[in-house]
C-alpha positions in Angstrom: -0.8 20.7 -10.9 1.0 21.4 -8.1 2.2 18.9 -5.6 -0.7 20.0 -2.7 -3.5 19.6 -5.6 -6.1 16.7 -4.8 -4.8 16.3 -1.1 -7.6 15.8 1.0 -6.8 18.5 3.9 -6.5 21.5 1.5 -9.8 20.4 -0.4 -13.2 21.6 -0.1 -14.4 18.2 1.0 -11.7 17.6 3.5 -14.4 18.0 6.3 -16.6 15.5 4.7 -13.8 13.5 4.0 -12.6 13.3 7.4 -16.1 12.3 8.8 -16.4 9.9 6.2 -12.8 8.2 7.0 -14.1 8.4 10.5 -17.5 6.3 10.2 -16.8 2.2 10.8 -17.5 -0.5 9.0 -20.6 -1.8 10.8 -22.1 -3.8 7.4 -19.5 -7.1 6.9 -17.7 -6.7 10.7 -14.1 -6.2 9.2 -12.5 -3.9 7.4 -12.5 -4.6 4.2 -8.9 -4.9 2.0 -9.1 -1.1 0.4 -9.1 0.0 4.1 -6.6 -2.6 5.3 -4.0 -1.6 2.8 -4.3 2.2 4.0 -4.3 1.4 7.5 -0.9 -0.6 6.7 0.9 1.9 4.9 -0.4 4.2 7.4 1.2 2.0 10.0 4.5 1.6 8.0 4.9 5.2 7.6 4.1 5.7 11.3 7.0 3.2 12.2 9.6 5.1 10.2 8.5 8.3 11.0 5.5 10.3 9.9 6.9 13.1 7.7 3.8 15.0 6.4 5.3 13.6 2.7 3.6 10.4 2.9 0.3 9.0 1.7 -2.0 7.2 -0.8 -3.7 7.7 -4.1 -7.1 6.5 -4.1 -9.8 6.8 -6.9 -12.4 9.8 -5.9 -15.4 8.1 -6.0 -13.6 6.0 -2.9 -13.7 8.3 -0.8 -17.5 8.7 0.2 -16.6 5.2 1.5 -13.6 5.9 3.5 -13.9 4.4 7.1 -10.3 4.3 8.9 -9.5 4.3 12.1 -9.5 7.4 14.1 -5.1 7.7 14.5 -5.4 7.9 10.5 -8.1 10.1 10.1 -6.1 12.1 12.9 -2.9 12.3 11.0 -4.9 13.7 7.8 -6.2 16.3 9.8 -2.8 17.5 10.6 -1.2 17.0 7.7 1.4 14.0 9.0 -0.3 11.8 6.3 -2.0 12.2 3.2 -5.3 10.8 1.0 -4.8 11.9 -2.4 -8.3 11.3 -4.3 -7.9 11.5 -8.0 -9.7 10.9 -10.8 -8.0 10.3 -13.5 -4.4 8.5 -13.9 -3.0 11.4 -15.3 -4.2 13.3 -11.9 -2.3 10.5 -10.2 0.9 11.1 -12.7 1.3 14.9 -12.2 0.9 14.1 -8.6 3.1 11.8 -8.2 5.9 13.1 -10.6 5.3 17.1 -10.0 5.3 17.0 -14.0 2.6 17.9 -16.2 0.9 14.4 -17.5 -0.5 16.2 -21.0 -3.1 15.9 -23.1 -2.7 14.8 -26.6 -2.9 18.0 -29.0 -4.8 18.2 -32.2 -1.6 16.8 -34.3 -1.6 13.7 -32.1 1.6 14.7 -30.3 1.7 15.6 -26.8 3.1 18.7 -25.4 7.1 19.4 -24.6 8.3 18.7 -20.9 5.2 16.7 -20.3 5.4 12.8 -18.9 3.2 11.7 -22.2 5.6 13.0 -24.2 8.4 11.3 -22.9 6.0 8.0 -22.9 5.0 8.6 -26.3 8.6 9.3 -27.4 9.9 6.1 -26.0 7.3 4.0 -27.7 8.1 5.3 -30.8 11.5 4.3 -30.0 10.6 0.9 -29.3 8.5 0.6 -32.6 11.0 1.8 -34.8 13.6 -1.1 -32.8 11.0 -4.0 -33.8 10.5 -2.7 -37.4 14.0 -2.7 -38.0 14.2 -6.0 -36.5 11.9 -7.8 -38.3 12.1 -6.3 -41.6 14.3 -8.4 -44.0 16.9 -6.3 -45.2 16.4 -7.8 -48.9 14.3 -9.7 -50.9 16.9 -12.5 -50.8 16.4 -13.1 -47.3 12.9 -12.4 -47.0 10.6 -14.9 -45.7 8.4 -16.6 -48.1 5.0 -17.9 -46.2 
């Protein structure tokens, strides 16, 4: 996945999208706290400086809901700020990382150069730490329960 995949403006439904994210939210009267915390970061970024790097993950089936304001929805059109929609968190991880996420192979291991692996790999790690720590060396010190 490259690092463009699942941005909004280069998608199919980046039309959509942007009508959607321009609609308002006429049901409770406010803007409800999904919206709010993109309209801040939005505003943030803004402040320091809109690079065309920065932007949000949100979950795909959000986005038929998008309703931001019009300077947001503005800035996603011309690729100052981005809405990532993803699906899954390893969508999210390769997006994120610009490293393959992987899926787990038929032997249970995941593949080389891949973020699971190195996940995987370091939770072995880990194990193998707590089983040496808690196994009694010999029978003479075991604990007897």
């Amino acid at each position: 996945m490259d690092g463009n995949s699942g941005m909004l403006p280069h998608t199919h439904e980046s039309s959509a999208t942007a009508r959607s994210m321009a609609k308002r939210d006429d049901y409770c009267g406010r803007r409800s706290l999904h919206h709010q915390k993109i309209e801040g970061f939005f505003e943030i970024c803004q402040a320091r400086g809109l690079t065309g790097e920065q932007g949000v993950l949100i979950p795909r089936s959000n986005v038929q809901h998008l309703m931001l304001r019009a300077e947001v929805v503005e800035a996603v059109r011309a690729g100052q700020f981005h809405i990532w929609a993803v699906t899954t968190i390893d969508e999210g991880i390769e997006l994120l990382m610009g490293v393959p996420a992987g899926a787990r192979q038929f032997d249970g291991h995941f593949p080389d150069g891949t973020v699971n692996r190195r996940v995987d790999q370091r939770l072995r790690e880990f194990a193998a730490c707590m089983i040496a720590i808690t196994e009694p060396k010999d029978a003479e010190h075991a604990l007897v329960i």
